[in-house]
N, C-alpha and C positions, 0 to 999 in steps of 0.2 A: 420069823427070823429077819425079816423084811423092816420093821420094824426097833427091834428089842435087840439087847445084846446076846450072843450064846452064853448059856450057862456055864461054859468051859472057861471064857473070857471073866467072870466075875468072882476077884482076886480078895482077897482080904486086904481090911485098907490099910496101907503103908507097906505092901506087898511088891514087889519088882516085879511089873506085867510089859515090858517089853515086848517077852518073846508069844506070850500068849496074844499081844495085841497085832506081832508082825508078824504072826504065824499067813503061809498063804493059801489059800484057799482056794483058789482057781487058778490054771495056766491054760494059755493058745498061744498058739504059734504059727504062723505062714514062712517061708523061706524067706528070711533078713529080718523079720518082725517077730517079737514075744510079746506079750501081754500078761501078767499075773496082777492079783487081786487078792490083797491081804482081809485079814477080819474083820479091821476098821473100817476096813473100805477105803486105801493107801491102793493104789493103780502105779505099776511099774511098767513101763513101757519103752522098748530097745528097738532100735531100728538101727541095724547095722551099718548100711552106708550113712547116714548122717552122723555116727558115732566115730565110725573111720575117718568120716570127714573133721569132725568137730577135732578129734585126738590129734589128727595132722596139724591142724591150724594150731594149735597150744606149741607146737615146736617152734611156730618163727616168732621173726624179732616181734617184742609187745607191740609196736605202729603197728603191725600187720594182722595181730591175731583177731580184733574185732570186722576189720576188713574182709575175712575170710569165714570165720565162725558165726558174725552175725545172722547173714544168710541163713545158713543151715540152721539157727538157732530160733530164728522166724516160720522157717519149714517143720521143724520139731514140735515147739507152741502149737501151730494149729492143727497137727494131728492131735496133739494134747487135748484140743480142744474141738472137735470133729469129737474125741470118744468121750470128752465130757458133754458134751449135746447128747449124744445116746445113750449114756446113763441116766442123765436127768430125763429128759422121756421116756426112757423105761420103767422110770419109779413113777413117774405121772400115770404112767398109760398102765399100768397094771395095778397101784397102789391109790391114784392120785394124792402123791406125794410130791410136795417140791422140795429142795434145795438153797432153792433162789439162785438159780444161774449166773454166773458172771465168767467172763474169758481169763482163763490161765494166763499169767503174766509172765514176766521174769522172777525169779526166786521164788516164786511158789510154787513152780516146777522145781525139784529137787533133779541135782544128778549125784547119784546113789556110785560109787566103787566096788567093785566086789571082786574077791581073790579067792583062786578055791573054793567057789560058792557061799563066802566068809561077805559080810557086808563091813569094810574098814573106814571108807572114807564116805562123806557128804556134804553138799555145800550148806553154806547158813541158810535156814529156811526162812520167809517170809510169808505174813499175810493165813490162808488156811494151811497153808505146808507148814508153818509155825504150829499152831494150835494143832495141828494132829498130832504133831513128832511131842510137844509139850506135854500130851494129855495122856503119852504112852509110858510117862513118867511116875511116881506116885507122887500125889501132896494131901494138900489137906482137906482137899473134898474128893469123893470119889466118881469122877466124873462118869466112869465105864460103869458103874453100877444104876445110871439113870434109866430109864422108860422112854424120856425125850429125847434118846439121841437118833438117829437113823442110822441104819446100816443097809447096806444095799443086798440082797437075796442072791442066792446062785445064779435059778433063772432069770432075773434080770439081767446080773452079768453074763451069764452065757449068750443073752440074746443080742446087747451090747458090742460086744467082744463077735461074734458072728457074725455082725452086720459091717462093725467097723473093718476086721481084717478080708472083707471083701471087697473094700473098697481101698484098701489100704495102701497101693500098688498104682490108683488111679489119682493125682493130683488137682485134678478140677473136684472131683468131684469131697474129697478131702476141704479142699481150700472152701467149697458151698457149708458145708455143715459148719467149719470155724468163724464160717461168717454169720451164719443163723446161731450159733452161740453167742456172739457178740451181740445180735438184735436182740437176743431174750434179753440178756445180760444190761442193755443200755434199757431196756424197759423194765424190769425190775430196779434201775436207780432212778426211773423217774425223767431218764432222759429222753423226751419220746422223738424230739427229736432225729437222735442220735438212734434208736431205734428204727424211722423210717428209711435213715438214710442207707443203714448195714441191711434192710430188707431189702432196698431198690435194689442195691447191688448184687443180690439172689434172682429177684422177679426180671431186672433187664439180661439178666445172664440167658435164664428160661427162656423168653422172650427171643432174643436171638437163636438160639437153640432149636426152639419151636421152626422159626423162621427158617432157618437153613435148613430141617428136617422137610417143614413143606416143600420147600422149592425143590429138592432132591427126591422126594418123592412123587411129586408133578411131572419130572424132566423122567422118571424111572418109567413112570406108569403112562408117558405120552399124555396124561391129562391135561397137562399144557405143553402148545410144540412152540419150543423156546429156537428163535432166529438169534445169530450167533451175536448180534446186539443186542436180545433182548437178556441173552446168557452174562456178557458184561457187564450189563446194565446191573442185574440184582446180585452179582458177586463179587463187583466190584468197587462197588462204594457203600460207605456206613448209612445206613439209613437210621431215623431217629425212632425213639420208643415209639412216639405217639404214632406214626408209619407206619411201624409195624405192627404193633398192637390194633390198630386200626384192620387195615389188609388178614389180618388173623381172623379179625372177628366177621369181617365181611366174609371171606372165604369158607368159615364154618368152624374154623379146626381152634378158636377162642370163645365159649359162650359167653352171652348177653350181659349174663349178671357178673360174670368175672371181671370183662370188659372194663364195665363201667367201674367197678373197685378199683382198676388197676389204674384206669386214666383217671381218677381222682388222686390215687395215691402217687402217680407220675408227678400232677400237678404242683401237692403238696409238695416233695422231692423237690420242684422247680423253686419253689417259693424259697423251701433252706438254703440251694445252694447257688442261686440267681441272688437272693436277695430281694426280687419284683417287686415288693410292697417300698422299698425303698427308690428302687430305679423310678416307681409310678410317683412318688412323689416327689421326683425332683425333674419328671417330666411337666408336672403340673406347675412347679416353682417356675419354670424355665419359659411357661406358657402365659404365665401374671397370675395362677388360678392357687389358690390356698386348697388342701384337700387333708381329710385325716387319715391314719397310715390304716390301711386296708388289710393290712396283715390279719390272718386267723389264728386263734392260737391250736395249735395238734391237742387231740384228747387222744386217751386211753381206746377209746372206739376206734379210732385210726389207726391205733398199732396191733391193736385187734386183727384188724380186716389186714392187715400189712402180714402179721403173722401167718393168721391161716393161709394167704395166696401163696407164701412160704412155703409151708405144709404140704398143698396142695401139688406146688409145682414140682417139689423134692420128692414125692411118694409115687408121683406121676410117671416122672424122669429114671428114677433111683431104683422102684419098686419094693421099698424095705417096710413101708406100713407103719412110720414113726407117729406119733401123737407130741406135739410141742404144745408145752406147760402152758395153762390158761388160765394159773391164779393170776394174784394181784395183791402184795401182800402190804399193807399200810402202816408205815411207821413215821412216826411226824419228828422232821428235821429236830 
C-alpha cells in the first residue's frame, strides 16, 4: 500500500475520481489540533488558535490584515513542515523511500473551508498543492493508475501523526523539525550551502541546550559549587559555539568524534556567513601581499555529517527515533 495505489482508487479512465482520491483515511486529534490523511496522501491539518487567529485578522482593514496574519501564517507553515519532515522519514526509515523534501511554502499549503462537514471553498493551489488537486481530476492519462506514484502507508502515518501531535503543544521544538526540513530541503536542491547553514541553526540550538542542561545539572548534583560569580558568570552572558562545544567536550558530556564534526562544520558556518575567505584577502591587499582566495568549496560529505549531527542531536533531545533521508538524487540543470 506503501507503494501502489488501492484498488479501490483505480477508476476507469475519463471517470470522476475526486471523491475516491479525497476519500480520508486516517484522523488524530489532541485538544485544538486535527490531523487527517486523505488516499492520496493530501494532509489536512487544523490548529484551532492559529485559525481563530488568522479568521480575526481577515476582518480588519486590508493595511492591517498581512500585519497580523502573517505571523500566524509563519507559525502554521512550519508545523506544516515539522509533519512534513516526519512523513518523509517515515517513508525512508521504513520503506527507504524518498520524496525529495522541500519546505512548504505559501500556496502550496492550501486553506480548505468547510460547512457542515461539506468542503465549499479553497484557495488557488500552487507548486505540489497544484499537481495533487489537478491529478484528482480526470484527463487524458491516467495518472492514479501508475506503479510510480507513492503513497504514504497507515503506519507510517500513524507514526508520523504520533510523534508530531506530541510535540505539537511545544514551539521550539516544532520550529527544530521545520528547520531540519529546510536543511534536507536546501540539500536536495543542491544548495549545500543553504543546507549547512538551516543545520547550524539546529546543532547551535542543541548545543546551548546541552550547555545549560550541564550547568543545571552540576549546580543540582553539587558537582560543581558555583560562587554566586561564578553563577553570573555562565548565565549571564552568551558564550560562543566554539566555547561551548569545546567545555562539552572537555567535560565529557560531547564525544571526541562529534566534536570534531561539529567544529569543522562550525567553521565552515563561519566561512558562509563571515565571508573569511574574502575579509583574508583584503587583509593581505592592505598588507602589499597578493594571495588567492582560500575559500573551500562545501561537498555533499559536509551536509552529510551536518545532517546526521541533526539526527543525532534531535533523537537525543526529542526521543522519537527519526531516520532523515540519506539519498541524493541527481538531476543535471
Amino acid at each position: 500500500m506503501g507503494k501502489t495505489l488501492p484498488e479501490a482508487a483505480r477508476l476507469p479512465e475519463g471517470q470522476f475520481r475526486w471523491d475516491a482520491m479525497a476519500q480520508i483515511e486516517l484522523s488524530r486529534s489532541i485538544p485544538v489540533t486535527e490531523l487527517h490523511i486523505c488516499r492520496d496522501g493530501l494532509v489536512i491539518l487544523r490548529i484551532d488558535t492559529l485559525q481563530a487567529g488568522i479568521f480575526n485578522a481577515m476582518s480588519l482593514p486590508p493595511q492591517s490584515v498581512w500585519e497580523s496574519a502573517g505571523p500566524l501564517l509563519n507559525v502554521y507553515l512550519s508545523h506544516c513542515n515539522a509533519l512534513r519532515l516526519l512523513l518523509e522519514a517515515g517513508l525512508w526509515k521504513h520503506d527507504r523511500i524518498g520524496l525529495g523534501t522541500t519546505p512548504i511554502r505559501k500556496g502550496e499549503a492550501l486553506s480548505l473551508e468547510f460547512r457542515h462537514q461539506m468542503l465549499v471553498g479553497a484557495t488557488i493551489p500552487e507548486g505540489e498543492g497544484a499537481d495533487l488537486i489537478r491529478q484528482r481530476t480526470p484527463g487524458k492519462e491516467d495518472l492514479f493508475t501508475t506503479n510510480s506514484r507513492i503513497l504514504i502507508s497507515a503506519p507510517i502515518a500513524e507514526e508520523a501523526f504520533a510523534i508530531y501531535l506530541s510535540i505539537a503543544n511545544d514551539w521550539e521544538k516544532v520550529k527544530i523539525l521545520s528547520e531540519t526540513c529546510s536543511c534536507i530541503g536546501e540539500q536536495n536542491r543542491i544548495n549545500w550551502e543553504g543546507c549547512i547553514i538551516h543545520a547550524w541553526f539546529v546543532i547551535e540550538y542543541f548545543l546551548n541546550s546541552s550547555w545549560m542542561e550541564y550547568i543545571l545539572t552540576a549546580s543540582d548534583t553539587e558537582k560543581i559549587s558555583f560562587t554566586r560569580d561564578m553563577r553570573d558568570f555562565v548565565t549571564g552572558r552568551d558564550f560562543s559555539a566554539a566555547f561551548i562545544s569545546n567545555a562539552l567536550a572537555q567535560a565529557g558530556e560531547l564525544p571526541k568524534a562529534d566534536f570534531e564534526i561539529i567544529d569543522r562544520l562550525r567553521k565552515i558556518r563561519n566561512g558562509i556567513i563571515h565571508n573569511q575567505a574574502l575579509v583574508e584577502k583584503l587583509r593581505a591587499r592592505l598588507q602589499g601581499q597578493q594571495i588567492e582566495s582560500a575559500s573551500k568549496a562545501i561537498s555533499q560529505n559536509d551536509c552529510s555529517d551536518a545532517v546526521s549531527q541533526v539526527e543525532r542531536f534531535i533523537n537525543k533531545s526529542m526521543g522519537i527515533g527519526i531516520e532523515l533521508p540519506e539519498y541524493f538524487v541527481w538531476t543535471y540543470p
